[in-house]
N, C-alpha and C positions, 0 to 999 in steps of 0.2 A: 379560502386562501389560508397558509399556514404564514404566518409572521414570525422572523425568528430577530430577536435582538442581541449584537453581539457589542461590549463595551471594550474598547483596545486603549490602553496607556493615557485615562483621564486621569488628571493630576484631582486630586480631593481639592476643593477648595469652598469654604465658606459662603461663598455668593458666586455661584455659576450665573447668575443674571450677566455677570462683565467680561464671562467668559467665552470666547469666540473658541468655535470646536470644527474639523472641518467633518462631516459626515458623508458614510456613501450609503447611496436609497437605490435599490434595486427591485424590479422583481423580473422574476425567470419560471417561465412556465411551462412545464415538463411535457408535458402533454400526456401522462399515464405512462411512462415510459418506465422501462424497468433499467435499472443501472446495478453491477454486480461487481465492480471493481470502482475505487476511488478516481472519482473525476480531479482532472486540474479545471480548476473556475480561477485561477492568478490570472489572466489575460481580461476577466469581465470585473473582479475585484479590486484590482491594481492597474487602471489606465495607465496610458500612456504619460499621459501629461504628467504622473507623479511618481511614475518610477524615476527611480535615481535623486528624487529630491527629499528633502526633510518633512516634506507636507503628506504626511501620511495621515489616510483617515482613524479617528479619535473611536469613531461610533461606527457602525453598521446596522443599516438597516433593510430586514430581507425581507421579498413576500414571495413564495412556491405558490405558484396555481396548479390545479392539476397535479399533485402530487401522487394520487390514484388514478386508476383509468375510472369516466364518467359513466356508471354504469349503474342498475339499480342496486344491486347487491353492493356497492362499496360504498354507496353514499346511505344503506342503511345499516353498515356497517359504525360504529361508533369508537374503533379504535384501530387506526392503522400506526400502530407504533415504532412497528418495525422499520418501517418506509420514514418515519418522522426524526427515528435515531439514525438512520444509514444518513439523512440529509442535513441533519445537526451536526451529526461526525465529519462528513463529508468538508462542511463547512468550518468547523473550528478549525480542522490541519490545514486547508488552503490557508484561513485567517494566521495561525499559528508560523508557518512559513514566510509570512510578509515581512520586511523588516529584517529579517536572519541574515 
């Protein structure tokens, strides 16, 4: 599983222990699919319940399953990087349009 962590508009503050943050924990499991033009993920990132409101998530937490098709060759393969920058990209601009 690829885990990606993305940090949105936390204020610096000296003792995060009293800081309440709201976070969104996902995961999405591709199933080895190939994708060749940018997805909208805003309908899976941005619920319902919090569009239009002020309560936007602080944190993002992703986990991609299957990012590769499960096959001997790719799990002996030890760098699919390609496929892990198209899914970082993919996701910062959904992130990056939130809020706008």
């Amino acid at each position: 599983m690829l885990i990606i962590l993305f940090f949105k508009n936390i204020v610096q503050d000296s003792d995060l222990k009293k800081k309440r943050i709201i976070a969104f924990i996902g995961t999405y499991n591709l199933g080895g699919s190939e994708f060749k033009d940018p997805l909208d993920l805003l309908d899976w990132l941005l619920p319902d319940e919090l569009k239009g409101t002020e309560k936007l998530p602080e944190m993002y937490i992703i986990g991609l399953q299957e990012v590769v098709p499960l096959n001997a060759s790719n799990i002996l393969i030890t760098s699919n990087s390609l496929k892990v920058d198209y899914w970082k990209n993919t996701l910062q601009s959904n992130l990056d349009s939130i809020g706008k």
